[in-house]
C-alpha positions in Angstrom: 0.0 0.0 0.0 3.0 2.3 0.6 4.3 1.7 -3.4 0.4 2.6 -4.5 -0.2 5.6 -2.1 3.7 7.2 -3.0 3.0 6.7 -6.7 -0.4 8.2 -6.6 1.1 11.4 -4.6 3.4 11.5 -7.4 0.5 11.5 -9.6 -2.2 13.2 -8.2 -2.1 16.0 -11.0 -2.3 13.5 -13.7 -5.0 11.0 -12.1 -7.1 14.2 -11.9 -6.6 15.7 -15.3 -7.1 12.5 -16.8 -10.6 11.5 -15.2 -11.7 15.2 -14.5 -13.6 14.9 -17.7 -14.2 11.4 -18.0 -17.5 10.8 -19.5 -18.6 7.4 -18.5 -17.4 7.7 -14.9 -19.0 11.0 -14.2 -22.6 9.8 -15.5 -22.5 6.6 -13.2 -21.9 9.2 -10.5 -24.3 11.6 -11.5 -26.8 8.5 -11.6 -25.9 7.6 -7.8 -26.1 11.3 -6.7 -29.7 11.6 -8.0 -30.8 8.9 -5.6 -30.2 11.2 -2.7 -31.7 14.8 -2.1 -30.3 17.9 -0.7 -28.8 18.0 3.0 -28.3 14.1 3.2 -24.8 13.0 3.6 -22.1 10.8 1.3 -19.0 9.3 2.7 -16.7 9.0 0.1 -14.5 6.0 0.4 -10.7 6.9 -1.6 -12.2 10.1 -2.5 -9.0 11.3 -4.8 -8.6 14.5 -6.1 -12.8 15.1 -5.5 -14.2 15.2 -8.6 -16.9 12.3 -7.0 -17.4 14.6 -3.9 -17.5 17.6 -6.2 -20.7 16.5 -7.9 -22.0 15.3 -4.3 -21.8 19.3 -3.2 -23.5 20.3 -6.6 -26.2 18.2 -5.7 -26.7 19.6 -2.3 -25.3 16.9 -0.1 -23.2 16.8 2.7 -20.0 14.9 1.5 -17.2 13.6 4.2 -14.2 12.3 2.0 -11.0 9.8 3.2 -8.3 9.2 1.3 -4.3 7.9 1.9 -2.5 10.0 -0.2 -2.1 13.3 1.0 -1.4 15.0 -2.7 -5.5 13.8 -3.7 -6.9 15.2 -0.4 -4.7 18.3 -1.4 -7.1 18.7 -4.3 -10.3 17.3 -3.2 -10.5 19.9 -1.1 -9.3 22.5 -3.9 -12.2 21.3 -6.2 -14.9 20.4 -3.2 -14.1 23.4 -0.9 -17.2 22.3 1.1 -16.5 18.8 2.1 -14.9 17.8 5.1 -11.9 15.6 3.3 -9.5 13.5 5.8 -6.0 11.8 5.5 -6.7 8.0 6.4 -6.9 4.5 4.5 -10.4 3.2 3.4 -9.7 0.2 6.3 -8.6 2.5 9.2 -11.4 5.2 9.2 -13.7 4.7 11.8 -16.9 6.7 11.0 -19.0 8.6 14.0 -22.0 8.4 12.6 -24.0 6.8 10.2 -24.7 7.8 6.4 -27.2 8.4 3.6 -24.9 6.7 1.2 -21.3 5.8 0.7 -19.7 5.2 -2.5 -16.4 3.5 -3.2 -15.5 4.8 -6.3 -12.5 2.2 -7.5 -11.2 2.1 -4.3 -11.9 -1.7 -3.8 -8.9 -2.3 -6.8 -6.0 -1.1 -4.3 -6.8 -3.6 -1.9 -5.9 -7.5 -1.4 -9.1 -9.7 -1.8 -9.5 -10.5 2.4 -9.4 -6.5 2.9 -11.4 -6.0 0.5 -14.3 -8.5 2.3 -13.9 -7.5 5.6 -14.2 -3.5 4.6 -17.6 -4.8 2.5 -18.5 -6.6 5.9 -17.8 -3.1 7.6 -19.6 -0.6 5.3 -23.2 -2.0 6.8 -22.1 -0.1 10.2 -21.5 2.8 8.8 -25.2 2.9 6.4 -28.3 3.7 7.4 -31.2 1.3 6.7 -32.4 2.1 3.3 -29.5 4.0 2.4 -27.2 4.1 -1.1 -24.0 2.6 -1.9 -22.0 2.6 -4.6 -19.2 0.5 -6.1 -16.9 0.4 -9.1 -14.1 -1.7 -10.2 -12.5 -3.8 -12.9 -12.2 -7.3 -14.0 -10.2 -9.3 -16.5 -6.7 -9.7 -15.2 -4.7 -10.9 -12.6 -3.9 -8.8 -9.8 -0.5 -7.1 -9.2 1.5 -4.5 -9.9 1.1 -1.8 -12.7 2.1 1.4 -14.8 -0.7 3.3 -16.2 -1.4 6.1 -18.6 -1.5 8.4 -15.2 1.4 6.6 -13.0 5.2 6.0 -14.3 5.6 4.5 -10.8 3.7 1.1 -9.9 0.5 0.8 -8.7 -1.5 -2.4 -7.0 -4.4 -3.3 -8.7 -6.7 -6.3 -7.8 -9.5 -7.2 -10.4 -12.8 -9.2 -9.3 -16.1 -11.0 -10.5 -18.9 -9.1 -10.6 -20.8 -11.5 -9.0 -18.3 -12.2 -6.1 -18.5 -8.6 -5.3 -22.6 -8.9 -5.6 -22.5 -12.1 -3.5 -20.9 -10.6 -0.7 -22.9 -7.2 -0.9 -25.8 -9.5 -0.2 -24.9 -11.7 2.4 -24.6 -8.0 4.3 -27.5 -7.0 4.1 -27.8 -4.8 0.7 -29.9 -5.4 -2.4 -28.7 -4.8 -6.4 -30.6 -1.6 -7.6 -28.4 -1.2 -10.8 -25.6 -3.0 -13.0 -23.9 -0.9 -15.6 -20.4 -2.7 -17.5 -18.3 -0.5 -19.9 -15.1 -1.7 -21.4 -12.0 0.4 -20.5 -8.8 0.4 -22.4 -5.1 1.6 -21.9 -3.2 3.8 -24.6 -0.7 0.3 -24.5 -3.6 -1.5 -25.4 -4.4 -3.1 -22.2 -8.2 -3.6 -21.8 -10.5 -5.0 -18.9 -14.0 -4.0 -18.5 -15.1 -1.8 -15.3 -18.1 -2.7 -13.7 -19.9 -0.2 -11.8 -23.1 -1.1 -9.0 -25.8 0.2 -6.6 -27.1 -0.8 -4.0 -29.6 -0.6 -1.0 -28.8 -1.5 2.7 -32.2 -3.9 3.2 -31.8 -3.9 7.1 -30.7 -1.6 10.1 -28.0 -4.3 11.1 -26.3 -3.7 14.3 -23.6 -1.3 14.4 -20.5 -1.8 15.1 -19.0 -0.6 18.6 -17.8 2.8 17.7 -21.2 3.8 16.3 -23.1 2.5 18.8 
């Protein structure tokens, strides 16, 4: 993690100009932050450089975003001045309070498959019943270590069935609402397919210790 969090503060600039625009991430957004009206809240899981949380604030919402590298949290707050953005790791931050929705935009990809779980075991103590999550990621390779278009230093990335991710989602207490799958491709030619779901917490499950 400390390879993927130095090369994205080397990158931060990039990551950001290359997704600021990015058409087909910023409509599965906009889709999720439609689902919510003004003055609830967001937790944004790996916020980056806040172009998620940015479009969260448009919409009126109250947005609290966590990420590890201190160079994105440098501009998340730059282009969400109103949200509340702290330095911490997606499986560290321990929530106060409960929230509308969260959404863990590609966050999931930077973490080894058992972290990954147990944060998806976690995320129902910090939802409210009924409330929104979202999650993106990518399948079609192995997992391990990687340049990108954005990154001249490595980066970990994990890759993962859609329906492993689904399964697990489930046996947590949260319904599918939506399923949207758009192939993504590298200037080297590398192509996987990102996969990006909704869902709804179905039950107020007990919380866990700190929030109770």
């Amino acid at each position: 993690m400390n390879k993927t969090v130095f090369a994205y503060n080397v990158a931060a600039k990039k990551y950001e100009k290359k997704f600021f625009h990015y058409e087909i991430y910023l409509r599965q957004i906009t889709l999720f932050s439609d689902l919510f009206t003004a003055g609830q809240s967001i937790l944004d899981l790996g916020c980056g450089p806040g172009l998620n949380a940015g479009i969260f604030s448009r919409k009126g919402l109250s947005v609290t975003g966590v990420d590890n590298s201190s160079e994105m949290i440098n501009l998340a707050r730059k282009n969400c001045p109103e949200g509340d953005f702290q330095l911490a790791s997606a499986t560290d931050f321990l929530p106060q309070n409960r929230y509308d929705g969260i959404c863990l935009s590609f966050i999931i990809v930077h973490l080894e498959t058992d972290k990954v779980v147990e944060l998806l075991q976690r995320i129902s103590g910090y939802i409210k019943p009924e409330g929104k999550l979202y999650v993106s990621f990518m399948s079609g390779k192995e997992p391990g270590y990687e340049k990108t278009s954005f990154s001249e230093n490595e980066i970990y990335f994990n890759y993962f069935d859609k329906d492993f991710i689904i399964i697990t989602l489930e046996e947590n207490g949260f319904s599918l609402i939506s399923s949207h799958t758009a192939p993504y491709e590298e200037p080297s030619g590398d192509s996987t397919e990102d996969h990006f779901l909704t869902f709804s917490c179905n039950i107020g499950s007990d919380p866990f210790p700190f929030l109770a």
